[in-house]
C-alpha positions as a Python dict, from the first residue, in 0.01 Angstrom:
ca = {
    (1, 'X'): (0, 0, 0),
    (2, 'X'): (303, -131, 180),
    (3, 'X'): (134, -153, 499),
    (4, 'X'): (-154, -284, 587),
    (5, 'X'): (-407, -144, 845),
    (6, 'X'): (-686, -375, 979),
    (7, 'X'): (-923, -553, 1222),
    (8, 'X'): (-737, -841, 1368),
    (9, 'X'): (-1033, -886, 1685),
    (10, 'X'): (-1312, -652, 1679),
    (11, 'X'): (-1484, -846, 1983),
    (12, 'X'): (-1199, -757, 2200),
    (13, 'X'): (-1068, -436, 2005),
    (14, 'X'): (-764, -522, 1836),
    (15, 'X'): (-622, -372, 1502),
    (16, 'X'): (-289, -483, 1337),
    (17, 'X'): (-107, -274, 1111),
    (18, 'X'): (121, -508, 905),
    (19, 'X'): (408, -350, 771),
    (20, 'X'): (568, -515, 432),
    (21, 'X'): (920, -514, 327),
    (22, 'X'): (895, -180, 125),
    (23, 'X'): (680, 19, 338),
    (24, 'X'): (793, 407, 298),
    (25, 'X'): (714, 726, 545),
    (26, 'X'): (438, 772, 317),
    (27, 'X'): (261, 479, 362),
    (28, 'X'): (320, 506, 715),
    (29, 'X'): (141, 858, 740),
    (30, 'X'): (-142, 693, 505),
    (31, 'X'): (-155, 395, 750),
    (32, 'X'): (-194, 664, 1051),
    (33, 'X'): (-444, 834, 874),
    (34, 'X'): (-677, 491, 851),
    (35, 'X'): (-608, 372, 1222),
    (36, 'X'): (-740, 727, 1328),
    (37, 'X'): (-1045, 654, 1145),
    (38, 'X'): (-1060, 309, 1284),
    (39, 'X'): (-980, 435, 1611),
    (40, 'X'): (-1297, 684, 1590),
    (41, 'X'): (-1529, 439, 1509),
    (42, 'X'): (-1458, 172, 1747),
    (43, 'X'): (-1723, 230, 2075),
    (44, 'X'): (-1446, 93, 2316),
    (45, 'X'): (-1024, 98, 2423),
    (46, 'X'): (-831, -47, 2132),
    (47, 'X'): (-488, -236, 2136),
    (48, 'X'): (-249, -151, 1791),
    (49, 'X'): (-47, -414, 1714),
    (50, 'X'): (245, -253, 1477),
    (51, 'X'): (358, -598, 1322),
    (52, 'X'): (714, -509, 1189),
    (53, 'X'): (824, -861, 1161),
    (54, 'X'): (807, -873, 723),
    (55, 'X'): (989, -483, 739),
    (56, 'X'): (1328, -526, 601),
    (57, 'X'): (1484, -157, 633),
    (58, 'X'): (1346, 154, 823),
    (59, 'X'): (1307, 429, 544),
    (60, 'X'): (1498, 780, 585),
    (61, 'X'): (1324, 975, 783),
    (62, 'X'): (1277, 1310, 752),
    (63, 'X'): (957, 1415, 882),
    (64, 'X'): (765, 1710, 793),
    (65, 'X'): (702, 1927, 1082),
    (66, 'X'): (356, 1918, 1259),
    (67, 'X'): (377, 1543, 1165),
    (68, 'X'): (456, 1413, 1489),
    (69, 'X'): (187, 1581, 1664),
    (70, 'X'): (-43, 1380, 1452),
    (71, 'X'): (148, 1055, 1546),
    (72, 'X'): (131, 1116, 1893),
    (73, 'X'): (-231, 1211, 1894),
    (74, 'X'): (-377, 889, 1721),
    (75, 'X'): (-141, 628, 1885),
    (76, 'X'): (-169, 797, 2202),
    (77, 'X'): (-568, 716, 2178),
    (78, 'X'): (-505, 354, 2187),
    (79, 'X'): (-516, 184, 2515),
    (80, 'X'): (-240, -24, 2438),
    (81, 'X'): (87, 7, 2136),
    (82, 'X'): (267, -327, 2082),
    (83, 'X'): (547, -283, 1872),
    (84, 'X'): (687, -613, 1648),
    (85, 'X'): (1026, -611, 1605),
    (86, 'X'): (1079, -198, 1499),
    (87, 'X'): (1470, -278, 1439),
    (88, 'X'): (1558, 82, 1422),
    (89, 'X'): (1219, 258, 1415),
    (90, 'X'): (1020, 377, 1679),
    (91, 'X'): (712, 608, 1638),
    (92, 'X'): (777, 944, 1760),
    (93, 'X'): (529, 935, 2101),
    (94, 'X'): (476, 1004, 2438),
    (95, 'X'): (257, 733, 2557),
    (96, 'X'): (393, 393, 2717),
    (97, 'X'): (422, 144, 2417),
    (98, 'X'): (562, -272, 2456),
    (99, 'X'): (803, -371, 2237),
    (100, 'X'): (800, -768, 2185),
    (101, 'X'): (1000, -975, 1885),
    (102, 'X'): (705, -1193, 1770),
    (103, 'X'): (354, -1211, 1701),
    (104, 'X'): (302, -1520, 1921),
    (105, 'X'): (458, -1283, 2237),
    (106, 'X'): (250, -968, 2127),
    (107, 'X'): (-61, -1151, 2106),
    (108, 'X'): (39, -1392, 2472),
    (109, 'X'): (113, -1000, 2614),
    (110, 'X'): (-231, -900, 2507),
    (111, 'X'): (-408, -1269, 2687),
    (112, 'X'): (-214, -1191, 2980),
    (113, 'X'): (-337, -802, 3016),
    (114, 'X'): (-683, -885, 2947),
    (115, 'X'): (-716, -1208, 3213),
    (116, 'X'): (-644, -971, 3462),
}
């Protein structure tokens, strides 16, 4: 699969989905479908780290309906979205989500929220 959905830090409830350079909607959807698994399982508040960084185009979008409502729900159940450098693509939500343009400033973002 073109993108990659997994445990970066169970211990302090982190999960990175990796996107590759020829991830499709499809995937995406597939890679939604795992988190909200993930999401499920995990006894605590979970930050999503959408690592974008290896994505070299955003795929034509043309979503079919009832989709977004799916979106929203599972990465609205997240305590915290971090988006990696999205270029053009942003999920289709309505909870707060960070955009940053590195892993290094997603992951100092994350340190910084949970010193406090």
């Amino acid at each position: 699969m073109s993108i990659k959905v997994q445990w970066e830090n169970t211990t302090t409830g982190i999960i990175r989905m990796s996107f590759g350079a020829d991830w499709s909607l499809e995937a995406y959807y597939h890679s939604i479908a795992a988190l909200d698994a993930m999401l499920h399982a995990y006894p605590g508040s979970v930050t999503v780290l959408m690592d974008m960084s290896a994505a070299e185009h955003t795929p034509t979008m043309r979503v079919p309906r009832g989709r977004e409502m799916d979106e929203d729900r599972v990465l609205c159940r997240a305590a915290r979205l971090v988006i990696i450098n999205p270029g053009y693509f942003m999920p289709n939500i309505t909870c707060p989500v960070e955009v940053v343009d590195t892993l290094a400033q997603a992951h100092e973002l994350i340190e910084t929220v949970l010193a406090v």
